[in-house]
C-alpha positions, 0 to 999 in steps of 0.5 A, spaced: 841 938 249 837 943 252 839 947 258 830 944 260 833 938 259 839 938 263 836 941 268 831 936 268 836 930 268 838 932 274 832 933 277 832 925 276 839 923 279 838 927 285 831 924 286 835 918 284 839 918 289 834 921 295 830 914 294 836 910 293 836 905 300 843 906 304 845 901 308 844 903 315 852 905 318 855 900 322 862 899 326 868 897 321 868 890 324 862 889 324 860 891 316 866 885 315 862 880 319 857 883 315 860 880 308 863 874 309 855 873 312 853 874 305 860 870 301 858 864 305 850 865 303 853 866 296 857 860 297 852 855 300 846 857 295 849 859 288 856 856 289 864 858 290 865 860 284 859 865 283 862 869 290 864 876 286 864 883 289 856 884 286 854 878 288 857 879 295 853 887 294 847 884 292 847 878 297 849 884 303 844 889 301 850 894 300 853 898 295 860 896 291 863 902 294 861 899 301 864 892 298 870 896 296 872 899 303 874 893 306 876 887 301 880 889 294 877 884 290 873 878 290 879 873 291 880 877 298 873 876 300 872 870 298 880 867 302 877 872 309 871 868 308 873 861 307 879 862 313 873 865 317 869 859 317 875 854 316 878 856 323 871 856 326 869 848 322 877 846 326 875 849 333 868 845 333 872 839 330 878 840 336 872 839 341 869 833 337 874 827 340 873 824 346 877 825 352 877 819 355 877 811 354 874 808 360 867 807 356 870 807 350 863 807 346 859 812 350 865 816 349 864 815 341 856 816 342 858 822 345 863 826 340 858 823 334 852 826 338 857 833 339 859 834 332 852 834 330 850 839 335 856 843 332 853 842 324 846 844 326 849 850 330 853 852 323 849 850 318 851 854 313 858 854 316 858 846 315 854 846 308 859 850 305 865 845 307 861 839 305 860 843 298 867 844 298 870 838 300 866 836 293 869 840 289 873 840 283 878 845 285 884 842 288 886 849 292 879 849 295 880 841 297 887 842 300 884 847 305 880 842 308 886 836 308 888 839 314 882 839 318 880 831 316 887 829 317 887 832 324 880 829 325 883 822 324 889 822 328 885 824 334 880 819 332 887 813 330 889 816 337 883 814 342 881 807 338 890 805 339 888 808 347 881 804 348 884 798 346 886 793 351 892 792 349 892 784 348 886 785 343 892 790 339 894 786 335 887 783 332 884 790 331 884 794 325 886 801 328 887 805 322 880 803 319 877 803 325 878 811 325 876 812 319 870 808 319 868 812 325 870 819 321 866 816 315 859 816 320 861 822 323 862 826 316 856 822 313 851 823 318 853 831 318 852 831 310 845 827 312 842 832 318 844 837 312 842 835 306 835 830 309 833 833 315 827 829 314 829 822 312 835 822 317 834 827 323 840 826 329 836 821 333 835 816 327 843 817 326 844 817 334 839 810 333 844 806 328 850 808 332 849 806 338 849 798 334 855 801 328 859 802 334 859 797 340 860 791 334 867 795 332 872 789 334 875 795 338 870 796 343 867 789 344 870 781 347 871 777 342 866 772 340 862 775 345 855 779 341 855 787 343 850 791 347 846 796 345 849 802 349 843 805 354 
């Protein structure tokens, strides 16, 4: 190669790299937050098993190096990013249980209209849980078990609670729970999914008939009322 065409190709990667767009500098903490931001857009528009350190670059609009100056490959990026969001989805779920049982239905109609509240409020967060508690990957299943199982619990706890206890023995309270889990999960997907055909005031709408008919929340043979 000639000396004029080294010296010419030079000339390119220098004003290569003039026009090359930086990302602006940012404080450690706040470049991490940065990319796990992109890994959870990664996720919910492409799919988990698409998060890759390119992707991830690209999504974040910074170089490899950058990706490269924080996590060490793309396993690390992707477990920062589903511990971040698993600990955020638990502590909005830890305020979606109801704490009192003197009016049993408001409270329920009340953690619904909370738990919706927080998904709208995450809506990536919370469409990444839904995509995966889907998938076919049990490592990615089992890191939502926990939470779920909380949920239940709780969810068992404050049925047994606003029972009356001559009514116990008549009440299912295990499927009353996760009947009340399945509305509240469903109507998450739902808000998320078909915004359009199900809005929360809809959902709001059909629980206040679902939830004062659970024989844990009414008098025998008595027709509940449609909660104000």
């Amino acid at each position: 190669m000639s000396s004029n065409a080294v010296t010419g190709r030079r000339q390119t990667i220098m004003t290569e790299r003039r026009n090359r767009a930086y990302a602006p500098r940012m404080a450690p903490e706040q470049r991490r937050e940065q990319l796990l931001d992109a890994v959870l857009r990664v996720i919910v528009e492409q799919g988990v098993h698409k998060v890759s350190i390119d992707t991830v670059a690209k999504e974040a609009g910074v170089s490899r190096p950058v990706v490269y100056g924080h996590f060490d490959d793309s396993d690390q990026l992707l477990r920062a990013c589903l511990d971040r969001e698993e600990n955020a989805a638990l502590t909005q779920l830890a305020n979606v249980v109801p704490l009192h049982t003197q009016d049993p239905i408001h409270a329920m109609t009340e953690s619904l209209e909370v738990f919706l509240t927080a998904v709208l409020a995450a809506p990536n967060r919370w469409r990444a849980v839904f995509q995966l508690a889907d998938s076919s990957t049990p490592t990615f299943r089992r890191r939502l078990e926990h939470g779920r199982q909380a949920l239940i619990a709780a969810l068992t706890d404050f049925v047994r609670a606003a029972t009356p206890p001559d009514r116990l023995p008549a009440v299912d309270v295990d499927l009353t729970a996760r009947t009340m889990y399945a509305l509240f999960w469903e109507a998450g997907r739902l808000v998320l999914a078909e915004p359009k055909s199900f809005p929360p005031q809809r959902i709001r709408d059909y629980a206040d008939l679902l939830i004062p008919a659970l024989p844990a929340f009414h008098e025998p043979n008595r027709t509940p009322e449609r909660s104000a």
